[in-house]
Backbone as numpy.savetxt, mean C-alpha at the origin, in Angstrom:
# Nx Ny Nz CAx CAy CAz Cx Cy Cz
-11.37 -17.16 6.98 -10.61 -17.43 5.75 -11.23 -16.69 4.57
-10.28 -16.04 3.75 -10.58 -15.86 2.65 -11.77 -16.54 1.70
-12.48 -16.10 1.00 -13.70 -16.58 -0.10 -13.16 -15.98 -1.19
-11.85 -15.67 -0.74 -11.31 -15.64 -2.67 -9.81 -16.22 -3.07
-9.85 -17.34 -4.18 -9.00 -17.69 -4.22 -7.99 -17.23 -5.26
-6.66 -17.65 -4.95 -5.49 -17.07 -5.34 -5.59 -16.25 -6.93
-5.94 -16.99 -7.81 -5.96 -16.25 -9.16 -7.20 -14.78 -9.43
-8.79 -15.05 -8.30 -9.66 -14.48 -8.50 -9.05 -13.25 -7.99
-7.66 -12.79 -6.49 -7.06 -12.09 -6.19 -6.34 -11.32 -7.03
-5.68 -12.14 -7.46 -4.68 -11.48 -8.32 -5.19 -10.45 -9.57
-6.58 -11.36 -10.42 -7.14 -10.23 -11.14 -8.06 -9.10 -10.78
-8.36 -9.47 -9.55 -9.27 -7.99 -9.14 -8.34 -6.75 -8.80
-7.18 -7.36 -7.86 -6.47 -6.51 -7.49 -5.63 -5.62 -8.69
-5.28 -6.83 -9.97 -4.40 -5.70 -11.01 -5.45 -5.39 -11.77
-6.72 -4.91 -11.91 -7.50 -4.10 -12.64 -7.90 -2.85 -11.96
-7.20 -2.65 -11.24 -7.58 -1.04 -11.35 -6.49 -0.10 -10.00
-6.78 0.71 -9.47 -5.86 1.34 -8.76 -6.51 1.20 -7.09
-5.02 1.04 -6.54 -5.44 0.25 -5.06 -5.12 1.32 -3.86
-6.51 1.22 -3.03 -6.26 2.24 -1.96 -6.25 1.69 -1.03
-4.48 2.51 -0.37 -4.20 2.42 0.96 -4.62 3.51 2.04
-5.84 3.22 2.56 -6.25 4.17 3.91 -5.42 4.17 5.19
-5.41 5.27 5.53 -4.69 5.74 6.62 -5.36 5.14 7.63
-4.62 4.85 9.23 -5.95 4.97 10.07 -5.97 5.22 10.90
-7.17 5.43 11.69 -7.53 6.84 11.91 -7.54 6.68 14.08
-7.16 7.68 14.38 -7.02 7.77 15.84 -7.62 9.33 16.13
-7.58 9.11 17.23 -8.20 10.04 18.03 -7.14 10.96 18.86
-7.57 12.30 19.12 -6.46 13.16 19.68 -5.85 12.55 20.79
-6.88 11.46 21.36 -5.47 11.06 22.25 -4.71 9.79 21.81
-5.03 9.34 20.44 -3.94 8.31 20.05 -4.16 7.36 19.75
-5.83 7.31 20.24 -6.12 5.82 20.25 -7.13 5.30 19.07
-7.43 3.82 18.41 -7.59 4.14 16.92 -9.20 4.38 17.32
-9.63 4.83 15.82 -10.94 5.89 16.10 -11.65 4.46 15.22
-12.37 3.60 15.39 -13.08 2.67 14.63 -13.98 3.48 13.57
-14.97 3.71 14.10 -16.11 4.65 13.39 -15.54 5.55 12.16
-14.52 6.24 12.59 -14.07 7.52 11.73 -13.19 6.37 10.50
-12.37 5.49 10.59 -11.97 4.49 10.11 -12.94 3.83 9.17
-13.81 3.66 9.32 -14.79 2.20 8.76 -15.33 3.69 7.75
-15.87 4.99 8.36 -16.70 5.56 7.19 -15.76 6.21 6.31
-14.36 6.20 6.71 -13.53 6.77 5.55 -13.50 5.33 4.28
-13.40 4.65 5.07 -13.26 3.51 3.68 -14.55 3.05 3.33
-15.89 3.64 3.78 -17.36 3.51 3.24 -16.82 4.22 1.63
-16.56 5.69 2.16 -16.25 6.58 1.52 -15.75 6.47 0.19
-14.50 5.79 0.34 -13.55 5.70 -0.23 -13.91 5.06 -1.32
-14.73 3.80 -0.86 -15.35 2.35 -1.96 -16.19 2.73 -3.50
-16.88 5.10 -3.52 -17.69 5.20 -3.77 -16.93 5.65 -5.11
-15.33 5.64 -5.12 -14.50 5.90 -6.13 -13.96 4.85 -6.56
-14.54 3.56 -6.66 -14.00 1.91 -7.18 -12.51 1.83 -7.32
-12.24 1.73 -6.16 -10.52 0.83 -6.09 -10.89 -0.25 -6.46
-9.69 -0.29 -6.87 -9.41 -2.27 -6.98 -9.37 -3.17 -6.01
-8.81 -2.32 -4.60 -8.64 -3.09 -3.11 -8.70 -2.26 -2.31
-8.59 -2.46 -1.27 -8.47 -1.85 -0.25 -7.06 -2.64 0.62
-6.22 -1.92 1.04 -4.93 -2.65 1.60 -5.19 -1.73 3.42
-5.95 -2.40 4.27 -5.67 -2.40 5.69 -4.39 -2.39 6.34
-3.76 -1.55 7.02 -2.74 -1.56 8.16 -1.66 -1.65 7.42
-1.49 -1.12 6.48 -0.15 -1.10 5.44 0.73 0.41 5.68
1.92 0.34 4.97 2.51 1.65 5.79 1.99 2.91 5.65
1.33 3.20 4.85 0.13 4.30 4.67 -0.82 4.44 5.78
-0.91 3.08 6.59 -2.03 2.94 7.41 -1.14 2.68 8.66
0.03 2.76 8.69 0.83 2.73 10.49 0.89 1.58 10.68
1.45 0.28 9.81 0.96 -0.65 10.57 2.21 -0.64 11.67
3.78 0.03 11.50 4.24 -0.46 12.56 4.00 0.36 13.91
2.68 1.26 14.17 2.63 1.81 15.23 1.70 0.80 16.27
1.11 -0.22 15.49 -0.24 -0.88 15.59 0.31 -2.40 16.71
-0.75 -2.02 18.35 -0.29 -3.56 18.60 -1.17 -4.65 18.06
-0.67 -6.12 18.35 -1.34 -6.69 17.96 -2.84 -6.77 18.03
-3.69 -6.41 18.86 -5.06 -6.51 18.89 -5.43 -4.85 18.29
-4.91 -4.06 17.97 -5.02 -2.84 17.31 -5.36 -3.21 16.32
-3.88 -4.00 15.40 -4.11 -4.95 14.23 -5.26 -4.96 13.94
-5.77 -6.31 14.96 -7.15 -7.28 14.75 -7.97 -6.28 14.12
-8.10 -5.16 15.13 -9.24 -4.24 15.21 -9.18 -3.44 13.71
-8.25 -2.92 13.30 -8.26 -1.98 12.12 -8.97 -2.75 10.95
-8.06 -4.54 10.51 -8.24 -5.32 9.71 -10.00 -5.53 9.48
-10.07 -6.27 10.82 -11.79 -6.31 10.86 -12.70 -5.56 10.82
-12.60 -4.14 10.46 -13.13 -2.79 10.42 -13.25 -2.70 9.09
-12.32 -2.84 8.52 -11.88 -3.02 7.00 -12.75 -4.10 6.48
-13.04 -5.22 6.79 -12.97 -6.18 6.23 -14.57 -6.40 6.36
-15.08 -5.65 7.35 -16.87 -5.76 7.68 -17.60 -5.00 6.95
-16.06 -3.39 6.97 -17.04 -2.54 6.23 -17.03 -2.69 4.51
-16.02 -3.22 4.10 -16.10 -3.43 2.77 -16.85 -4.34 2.29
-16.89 -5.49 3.42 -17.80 -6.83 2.57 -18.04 -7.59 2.24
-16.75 -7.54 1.06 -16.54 -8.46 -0.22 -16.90 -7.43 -1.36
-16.94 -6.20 -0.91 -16.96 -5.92 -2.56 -15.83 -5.50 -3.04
-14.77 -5.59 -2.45 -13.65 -5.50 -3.06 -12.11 -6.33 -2.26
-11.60 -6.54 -2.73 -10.78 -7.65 -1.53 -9.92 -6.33 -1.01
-9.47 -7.01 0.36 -8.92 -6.15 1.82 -7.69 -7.29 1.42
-6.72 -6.14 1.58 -5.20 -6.61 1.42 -4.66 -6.37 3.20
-3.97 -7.18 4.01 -3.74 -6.44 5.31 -2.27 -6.40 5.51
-1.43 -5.43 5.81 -0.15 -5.35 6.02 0.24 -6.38 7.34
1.81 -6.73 7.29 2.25 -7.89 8.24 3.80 -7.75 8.48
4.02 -7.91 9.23 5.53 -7.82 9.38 6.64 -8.03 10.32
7.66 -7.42 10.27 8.56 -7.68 11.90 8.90 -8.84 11.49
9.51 -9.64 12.68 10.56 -10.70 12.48 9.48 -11.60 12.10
10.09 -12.79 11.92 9.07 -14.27 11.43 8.30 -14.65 12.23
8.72 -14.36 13.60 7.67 -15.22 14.70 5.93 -14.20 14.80
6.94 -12.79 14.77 5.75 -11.97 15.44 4.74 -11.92 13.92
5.84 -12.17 12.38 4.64 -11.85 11.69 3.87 -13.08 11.10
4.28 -13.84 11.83 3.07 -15.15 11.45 1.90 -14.61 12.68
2.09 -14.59 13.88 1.08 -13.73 14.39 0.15 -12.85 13.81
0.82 -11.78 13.10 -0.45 -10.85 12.70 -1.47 -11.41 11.29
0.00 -12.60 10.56 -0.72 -13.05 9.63 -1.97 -14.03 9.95
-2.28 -14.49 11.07 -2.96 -15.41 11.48 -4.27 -14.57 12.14
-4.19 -12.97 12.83 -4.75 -12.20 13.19 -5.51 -12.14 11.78
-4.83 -11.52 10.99 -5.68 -10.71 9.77 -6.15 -12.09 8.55
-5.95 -13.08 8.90 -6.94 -14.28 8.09 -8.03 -14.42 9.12
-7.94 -14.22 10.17 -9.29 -14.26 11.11 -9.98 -13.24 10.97
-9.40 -12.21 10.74 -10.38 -10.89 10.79 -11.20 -10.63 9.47
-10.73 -11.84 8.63 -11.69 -11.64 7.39 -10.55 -10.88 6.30
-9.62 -10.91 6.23 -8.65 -10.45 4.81 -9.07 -11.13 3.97
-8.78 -10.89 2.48 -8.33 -11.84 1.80 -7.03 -12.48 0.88
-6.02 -11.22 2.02 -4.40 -11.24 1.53 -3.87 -10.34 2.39
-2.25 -10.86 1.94 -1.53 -10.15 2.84 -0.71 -9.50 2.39
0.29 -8.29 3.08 1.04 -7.37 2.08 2.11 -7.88 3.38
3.40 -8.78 2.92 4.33 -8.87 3.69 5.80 -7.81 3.84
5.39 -6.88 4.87 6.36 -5.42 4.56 7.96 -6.18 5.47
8.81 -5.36 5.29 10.00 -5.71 5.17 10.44 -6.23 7.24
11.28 -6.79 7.28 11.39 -7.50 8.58 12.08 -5.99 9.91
11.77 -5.96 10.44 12.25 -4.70 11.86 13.30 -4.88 11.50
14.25 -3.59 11.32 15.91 -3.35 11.61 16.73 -3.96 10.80
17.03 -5.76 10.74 17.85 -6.18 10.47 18.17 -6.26 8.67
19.14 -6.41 8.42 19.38 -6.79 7.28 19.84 -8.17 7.27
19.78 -8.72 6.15 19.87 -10.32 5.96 19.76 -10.90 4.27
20.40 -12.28 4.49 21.14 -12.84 3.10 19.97 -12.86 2.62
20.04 -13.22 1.15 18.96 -13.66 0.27 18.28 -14.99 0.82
18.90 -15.75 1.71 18.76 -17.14 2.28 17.81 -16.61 2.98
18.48 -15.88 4.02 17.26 -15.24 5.24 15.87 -14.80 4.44
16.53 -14.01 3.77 15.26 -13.37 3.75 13.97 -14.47 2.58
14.67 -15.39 2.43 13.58 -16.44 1.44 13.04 -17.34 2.38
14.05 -17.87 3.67 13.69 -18.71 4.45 11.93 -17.88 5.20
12.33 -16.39 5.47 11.28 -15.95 5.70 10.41 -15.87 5.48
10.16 -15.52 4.06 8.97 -15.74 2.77 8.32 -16.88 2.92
9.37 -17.58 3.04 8.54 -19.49 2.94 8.01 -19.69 4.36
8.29 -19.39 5.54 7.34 -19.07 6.39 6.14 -18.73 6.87
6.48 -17.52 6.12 4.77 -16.76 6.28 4.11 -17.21 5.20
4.57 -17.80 4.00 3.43 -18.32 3.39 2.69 -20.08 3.72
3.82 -20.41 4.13 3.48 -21.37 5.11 2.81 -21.74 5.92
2.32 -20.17 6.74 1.65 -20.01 8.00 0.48 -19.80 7.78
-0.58 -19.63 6.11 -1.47 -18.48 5.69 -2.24 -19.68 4.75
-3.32 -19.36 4.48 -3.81 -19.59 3.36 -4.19 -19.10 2.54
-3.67 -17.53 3.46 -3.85 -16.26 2.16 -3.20 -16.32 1.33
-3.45 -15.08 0.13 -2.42 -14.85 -0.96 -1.39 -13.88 -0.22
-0.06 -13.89 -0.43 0.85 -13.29 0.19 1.57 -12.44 -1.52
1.68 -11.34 -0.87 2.15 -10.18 -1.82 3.42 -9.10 -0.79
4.93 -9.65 -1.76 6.03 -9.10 -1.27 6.58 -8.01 -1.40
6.63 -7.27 -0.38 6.97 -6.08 -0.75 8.54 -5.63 -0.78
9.09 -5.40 -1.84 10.54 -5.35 -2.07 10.76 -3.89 -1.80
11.69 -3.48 -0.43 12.22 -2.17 -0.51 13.27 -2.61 1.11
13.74 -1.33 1.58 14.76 -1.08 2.25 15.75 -2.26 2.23
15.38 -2.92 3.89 15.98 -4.37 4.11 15.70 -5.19 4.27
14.74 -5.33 2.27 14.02 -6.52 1.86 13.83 -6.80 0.40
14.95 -6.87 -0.16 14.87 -6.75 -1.61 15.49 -8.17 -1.84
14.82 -8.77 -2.65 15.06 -9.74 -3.89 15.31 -9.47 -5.03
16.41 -10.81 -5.80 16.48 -10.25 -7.04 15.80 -11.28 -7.70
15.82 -11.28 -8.87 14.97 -12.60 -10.06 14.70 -13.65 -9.65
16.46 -14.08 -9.51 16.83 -16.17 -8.73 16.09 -16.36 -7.63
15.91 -15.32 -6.85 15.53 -15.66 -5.39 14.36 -15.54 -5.42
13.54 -14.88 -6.03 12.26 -14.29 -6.26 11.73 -15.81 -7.32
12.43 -15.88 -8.04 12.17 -17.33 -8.53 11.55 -18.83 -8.28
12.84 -19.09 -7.10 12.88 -19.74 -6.18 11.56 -19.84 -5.36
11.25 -18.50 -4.67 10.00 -18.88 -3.96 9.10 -18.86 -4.63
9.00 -18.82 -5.97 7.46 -18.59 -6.59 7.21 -20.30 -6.72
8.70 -21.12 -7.04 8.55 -22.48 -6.91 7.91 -22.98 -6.16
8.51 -22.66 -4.54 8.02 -22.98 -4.01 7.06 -22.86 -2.89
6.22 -21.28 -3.10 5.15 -20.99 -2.17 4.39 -20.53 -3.20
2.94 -21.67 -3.38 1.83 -21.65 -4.42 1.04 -19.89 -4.10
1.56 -19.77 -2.80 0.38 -18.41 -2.47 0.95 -17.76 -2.16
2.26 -17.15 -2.48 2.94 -15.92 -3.09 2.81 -15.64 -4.24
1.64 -14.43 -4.60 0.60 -14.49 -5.65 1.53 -12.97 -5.95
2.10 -12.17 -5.34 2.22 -10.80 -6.03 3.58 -10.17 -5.28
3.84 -9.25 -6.10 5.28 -8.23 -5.73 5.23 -6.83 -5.75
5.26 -6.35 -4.73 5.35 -4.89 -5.03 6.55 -4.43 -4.88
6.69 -3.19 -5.75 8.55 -2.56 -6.01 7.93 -1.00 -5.04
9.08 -1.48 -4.05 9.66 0.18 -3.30 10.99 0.89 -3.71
11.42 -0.30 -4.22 13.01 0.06 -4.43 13.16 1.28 -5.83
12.76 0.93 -6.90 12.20 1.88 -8.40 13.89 1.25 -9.03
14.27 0.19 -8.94 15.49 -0.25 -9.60 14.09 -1.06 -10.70
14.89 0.32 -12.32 14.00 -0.55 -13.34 14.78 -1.88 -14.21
16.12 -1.78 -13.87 16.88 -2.98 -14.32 16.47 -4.38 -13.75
16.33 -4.29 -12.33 16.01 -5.22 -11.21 14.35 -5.52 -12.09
13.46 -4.57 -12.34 12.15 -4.94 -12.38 12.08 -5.56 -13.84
12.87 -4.89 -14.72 13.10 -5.45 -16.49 12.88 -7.09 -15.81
14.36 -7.17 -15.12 15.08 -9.06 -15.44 13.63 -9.71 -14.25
13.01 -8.66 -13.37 11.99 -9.96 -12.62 11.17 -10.42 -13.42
10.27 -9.37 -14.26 9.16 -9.43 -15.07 9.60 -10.39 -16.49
10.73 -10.48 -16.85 11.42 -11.41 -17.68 11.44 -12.91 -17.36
11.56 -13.35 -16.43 12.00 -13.94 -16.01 10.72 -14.53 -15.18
9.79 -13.87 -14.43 8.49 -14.56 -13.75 7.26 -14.03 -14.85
7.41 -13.42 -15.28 6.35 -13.01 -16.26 4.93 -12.94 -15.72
3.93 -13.51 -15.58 2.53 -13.32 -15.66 1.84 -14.52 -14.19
3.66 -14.97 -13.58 3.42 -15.76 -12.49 2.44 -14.55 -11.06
3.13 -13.99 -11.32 2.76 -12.74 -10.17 2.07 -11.38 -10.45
1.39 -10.92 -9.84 0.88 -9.27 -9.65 2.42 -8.73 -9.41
2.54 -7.73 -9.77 3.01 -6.33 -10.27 2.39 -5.10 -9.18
2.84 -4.95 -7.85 2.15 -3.49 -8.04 3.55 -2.06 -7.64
3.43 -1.38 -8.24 4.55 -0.14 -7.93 3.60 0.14 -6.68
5.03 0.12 -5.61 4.87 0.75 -4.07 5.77 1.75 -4.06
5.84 3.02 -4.80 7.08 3.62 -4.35 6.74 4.76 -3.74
7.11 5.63 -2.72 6.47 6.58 -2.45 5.95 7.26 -3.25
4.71 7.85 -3.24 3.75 8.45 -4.73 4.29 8.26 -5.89
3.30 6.79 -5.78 3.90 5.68 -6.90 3.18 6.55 -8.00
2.81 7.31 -8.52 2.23 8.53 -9.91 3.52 8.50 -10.32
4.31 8.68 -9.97 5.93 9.78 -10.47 6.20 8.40 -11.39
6.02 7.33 -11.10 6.78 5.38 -11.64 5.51 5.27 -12.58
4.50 5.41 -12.25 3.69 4.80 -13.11 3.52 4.29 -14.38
4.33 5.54 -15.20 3.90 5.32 -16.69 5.17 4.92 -16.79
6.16 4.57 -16.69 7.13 3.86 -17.00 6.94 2.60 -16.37
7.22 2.59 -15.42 6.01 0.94 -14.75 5.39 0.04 -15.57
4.06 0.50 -16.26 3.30 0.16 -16.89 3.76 -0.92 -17.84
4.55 0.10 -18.96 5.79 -0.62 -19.66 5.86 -2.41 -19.51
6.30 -2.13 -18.25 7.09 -3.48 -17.60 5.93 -4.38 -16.98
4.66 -4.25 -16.95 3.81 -4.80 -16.66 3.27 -4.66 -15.71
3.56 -3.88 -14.75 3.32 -3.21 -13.40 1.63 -2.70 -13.37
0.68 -3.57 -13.66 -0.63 -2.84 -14.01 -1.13 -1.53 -13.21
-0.85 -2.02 -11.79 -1.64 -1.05 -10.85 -0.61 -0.52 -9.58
-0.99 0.11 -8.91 -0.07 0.99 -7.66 -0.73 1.32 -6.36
-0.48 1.26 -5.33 -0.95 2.11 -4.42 -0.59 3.59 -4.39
-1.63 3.94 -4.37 -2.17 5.41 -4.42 -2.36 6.22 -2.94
-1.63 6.87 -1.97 -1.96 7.37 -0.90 -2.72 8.88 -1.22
-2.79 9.73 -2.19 -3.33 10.48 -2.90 -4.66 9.77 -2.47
-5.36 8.91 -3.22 -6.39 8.49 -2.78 -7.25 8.60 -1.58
-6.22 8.87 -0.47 -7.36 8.94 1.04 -8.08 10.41 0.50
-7.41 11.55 -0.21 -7.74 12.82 0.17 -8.05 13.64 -1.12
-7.70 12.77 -2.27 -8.21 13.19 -3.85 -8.48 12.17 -4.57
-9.66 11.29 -3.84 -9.54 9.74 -5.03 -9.93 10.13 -6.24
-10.87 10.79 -6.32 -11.33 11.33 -8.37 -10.35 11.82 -8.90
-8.94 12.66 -8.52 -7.81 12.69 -8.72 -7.18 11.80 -8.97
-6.80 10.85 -8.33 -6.06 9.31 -8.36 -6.72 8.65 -9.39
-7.82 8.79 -9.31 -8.42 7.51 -10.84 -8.35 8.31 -11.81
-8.60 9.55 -11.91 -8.40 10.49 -13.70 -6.47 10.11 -13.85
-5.73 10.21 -12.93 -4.43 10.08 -12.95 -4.05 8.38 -13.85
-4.57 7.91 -13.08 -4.28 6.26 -13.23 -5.02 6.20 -14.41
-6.40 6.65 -14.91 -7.17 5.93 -16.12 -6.04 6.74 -17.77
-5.25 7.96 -17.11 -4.36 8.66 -18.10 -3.04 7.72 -18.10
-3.01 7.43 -17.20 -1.68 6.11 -17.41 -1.99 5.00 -17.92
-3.03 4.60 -17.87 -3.37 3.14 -18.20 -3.73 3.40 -20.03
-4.46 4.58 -20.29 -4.33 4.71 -21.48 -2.82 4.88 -22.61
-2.04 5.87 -21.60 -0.73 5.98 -21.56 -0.99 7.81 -22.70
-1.22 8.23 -21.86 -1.67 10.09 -22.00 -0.53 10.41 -21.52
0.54 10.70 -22.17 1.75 11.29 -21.50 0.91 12.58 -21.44
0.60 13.17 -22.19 0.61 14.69 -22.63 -0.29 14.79 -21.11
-1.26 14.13 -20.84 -2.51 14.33 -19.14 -1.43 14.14 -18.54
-0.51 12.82 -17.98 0.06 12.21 -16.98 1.62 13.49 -16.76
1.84 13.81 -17.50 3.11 15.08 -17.25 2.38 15.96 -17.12
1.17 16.56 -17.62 0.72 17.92 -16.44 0.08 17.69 -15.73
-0.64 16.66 -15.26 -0.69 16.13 -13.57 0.11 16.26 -12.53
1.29 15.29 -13.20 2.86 15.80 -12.45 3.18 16.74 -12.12
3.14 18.01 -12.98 3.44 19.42 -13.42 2.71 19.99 -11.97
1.93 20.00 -12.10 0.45 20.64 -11.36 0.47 20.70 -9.89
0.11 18.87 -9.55 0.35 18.48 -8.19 1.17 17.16 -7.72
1.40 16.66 -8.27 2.14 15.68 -7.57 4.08 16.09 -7.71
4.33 16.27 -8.40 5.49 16.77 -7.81 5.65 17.96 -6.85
4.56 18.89 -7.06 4.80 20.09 -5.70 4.54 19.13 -4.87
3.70 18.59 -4.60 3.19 17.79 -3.21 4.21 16.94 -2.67
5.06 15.84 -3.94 6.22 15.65 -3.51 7.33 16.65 -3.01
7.63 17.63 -3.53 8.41 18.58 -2.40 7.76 18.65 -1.45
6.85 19.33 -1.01 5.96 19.80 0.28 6.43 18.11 1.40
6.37 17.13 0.61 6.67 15.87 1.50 7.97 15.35 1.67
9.43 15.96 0.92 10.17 15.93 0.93 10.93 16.83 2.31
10.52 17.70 2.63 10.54 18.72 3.65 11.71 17.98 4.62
11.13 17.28 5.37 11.41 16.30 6.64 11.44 14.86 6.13
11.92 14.18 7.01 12.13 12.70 6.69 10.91 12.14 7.42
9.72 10.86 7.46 8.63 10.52 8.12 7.56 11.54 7.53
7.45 12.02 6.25 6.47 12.47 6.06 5.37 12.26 4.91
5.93 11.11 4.72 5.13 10.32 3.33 3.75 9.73 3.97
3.16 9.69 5.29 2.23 9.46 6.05 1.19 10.95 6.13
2.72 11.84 7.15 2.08 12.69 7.38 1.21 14.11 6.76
1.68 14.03 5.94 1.27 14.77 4.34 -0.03 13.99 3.94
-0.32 12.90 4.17 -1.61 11.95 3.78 -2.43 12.54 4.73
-2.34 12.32 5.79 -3.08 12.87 7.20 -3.21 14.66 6.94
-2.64 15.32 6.77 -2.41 16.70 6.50 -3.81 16.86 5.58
-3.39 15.75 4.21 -4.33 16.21 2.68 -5.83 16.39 3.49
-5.85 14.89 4.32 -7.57 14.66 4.99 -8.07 15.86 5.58
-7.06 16.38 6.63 -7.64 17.56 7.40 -7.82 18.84 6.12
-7.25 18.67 5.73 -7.95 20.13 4.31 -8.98 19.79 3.96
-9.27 18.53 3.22 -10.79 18.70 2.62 -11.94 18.23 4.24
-11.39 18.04 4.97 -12.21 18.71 6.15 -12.92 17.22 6.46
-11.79 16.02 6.48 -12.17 14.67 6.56 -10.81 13.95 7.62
-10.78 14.52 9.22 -9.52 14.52 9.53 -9.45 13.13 10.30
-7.94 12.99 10.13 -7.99 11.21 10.63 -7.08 11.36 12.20
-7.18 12.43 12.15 -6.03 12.24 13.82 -4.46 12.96 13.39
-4.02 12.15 14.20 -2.52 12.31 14.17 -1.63 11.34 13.95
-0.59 11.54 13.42 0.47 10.33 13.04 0.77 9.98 14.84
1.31 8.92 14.39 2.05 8.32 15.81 3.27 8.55 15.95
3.97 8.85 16.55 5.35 8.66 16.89 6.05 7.59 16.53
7.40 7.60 15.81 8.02 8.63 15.96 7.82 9.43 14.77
6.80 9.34 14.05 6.49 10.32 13.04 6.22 11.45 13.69
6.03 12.34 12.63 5.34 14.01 12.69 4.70 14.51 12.23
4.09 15.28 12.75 2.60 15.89 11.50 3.48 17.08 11.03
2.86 17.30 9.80 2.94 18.84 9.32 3.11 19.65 9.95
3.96 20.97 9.84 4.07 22.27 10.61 3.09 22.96 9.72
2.49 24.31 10.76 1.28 24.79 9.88 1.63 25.65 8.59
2.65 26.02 8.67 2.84 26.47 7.57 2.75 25.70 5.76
3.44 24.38 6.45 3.79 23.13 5.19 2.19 22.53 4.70
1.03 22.82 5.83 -0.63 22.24 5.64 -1.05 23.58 5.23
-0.59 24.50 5.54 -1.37 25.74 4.57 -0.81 25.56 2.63
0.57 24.99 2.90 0.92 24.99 1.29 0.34 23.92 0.96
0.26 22.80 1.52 -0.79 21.40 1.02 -2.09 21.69 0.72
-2.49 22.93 1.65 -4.20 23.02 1.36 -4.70 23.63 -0.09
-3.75 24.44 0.29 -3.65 25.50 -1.58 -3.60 24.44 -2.23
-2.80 23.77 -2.53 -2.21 22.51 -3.50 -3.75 21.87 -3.58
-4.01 21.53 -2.77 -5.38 20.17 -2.79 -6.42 21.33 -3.42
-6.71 22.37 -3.39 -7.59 23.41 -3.58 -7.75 23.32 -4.89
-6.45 23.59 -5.43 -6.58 23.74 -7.17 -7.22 22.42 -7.86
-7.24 20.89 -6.91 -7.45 19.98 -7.65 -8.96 19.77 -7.12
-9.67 19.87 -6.26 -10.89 19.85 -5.92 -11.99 20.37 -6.88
């Protein structure tokens, strides 16, 4: 069980910018522990706010359940406590009270509940679900709103009534009308974090709306990048934060726009340039063609 409780979560995690690590396998597929645990040694030496284990940055839906176990508790030994381990969870209700029950054993101290396999479903469904897994946890549970899993205000409301440890929300969707009336409306009940694919591009408008902090996948492969980025947003440096943009993160967003499944593989790509490689995506993803990691490498070059 967790040694941190719900509010001590909530403020560590929105003070500063949160890294989601990839993780890491071996050419034949299988996860690489060692190479895993010293990337997020690594990682800790550029002060995130968290660390988020097995989240979609990190494959969780390639991951079986004792894979899970294994990534979470890797995470969770090598960090410590010096910064709280967020662990991704998901799939239908049955299987993700499972992993949620995996990753409170493995030492988390929260959970990132990603959107349910395949189906789409009412606002009913999808709250009945919520109240489930927080049901099942004594973690803090943090919702992640995107594909076919979005809430609006009422419903989002509703469960804050009634699940004490649904502590936070992250936006995939980038509907800023939707985020105006949540933040209106729940105000200072919940964490805020922008999940949108290279959440940089949302940030400074984000902010705005109370959105303190973001996951950063930039981070596995330019964290001193990611925090000069984020400490220019948080000040609110348009004039830094638009030629950042300018520079690299929107080329990099093209370069990841390429193909569809490559908001991973472009992460994995960045690692093998600065010469810190994590394997290969899993199927049914794809890695980079060499041409698209020679234009990523240039790209990462100029910012090194």
């Amino acid at each position: 069980m967790s040694k941190i409780n719900a509010d001590e979560l909530i403020g560590k995690l929105g003070s500063g910018l949160l890294s989601f690590p990839v993780t890491h396998f071996t050419p034949q597929g299988a996860f690489d522990a060692d190479k895993y645990r010293e990337h997020n040694e690594w990682l800790l030496q550029y002060k995130p706010a968290g660390i988020f284990a097995a989240g979609g940055t990190g494959e969780f839906f390639s991951l079986t359940l004792e894979e899970y176990s294994q990534v979470v508790s890797a995470a969770a030994q090598q960090v410590n406590g010096r910064v709280p381990v967020v662990a991704g969870c998901g799939y239908g209700t049955a299987m993700a009270k499972e992993f949620c029950a995996q990753a409170e054993k493995a030492g988390a101290d929260g959970l990132l509940l990603l959107p349910p396999y395949l189906v789409n479903a009412s606002f009913a469904g999808l709250a009945a679900h919520v109240k489930a897994i927080c049901a099942s946890t004594n973690l803090g549970v943090i919702f992640y709103n995107r594909d076919n899993a979005v809430l609006d205000e009422s419903a989002l409301e509703r469960l804050c009534q009634e699940c004490p440890n649904l502590i936070g929300f992250k936006d995939g969707v980038g509907d800023i009308e939707l985020m105006t009336r949540i933040y209106a409306r729940l105000g200072d009940r919940l964490l805020y974090i922008g999940g949108l694919p290279t959440a940089e591009t949302f940030a400074l408008p984000y902010l705005e709306m109370g959105v303190t902090t973001y996951s950063s996948a930039i981070f596995n492969f330019l964290p001193q990048f990611a925090q000069n980025f984020y400490a220019a947003v948080r000040r609110r440096d348009r004039a830094e934060v638009f030629q950042q943009l300018r520079e690299f993160v929107l080329p990099y967003i093209e370069i990841r726009n390429r193909r569809k499944g490559y908001a991973v593989a472009i992460v994995k790509a960045g690692m093998r340039a600065i010469g810190r490689p994590a394997g290969p995506v899993r199927t049914p993803l794809t890695d980079l063609l060499p041409d698209e990691s020679e234009a990523l490498a240039k790209l990462i070059a100029g910012r090194s």
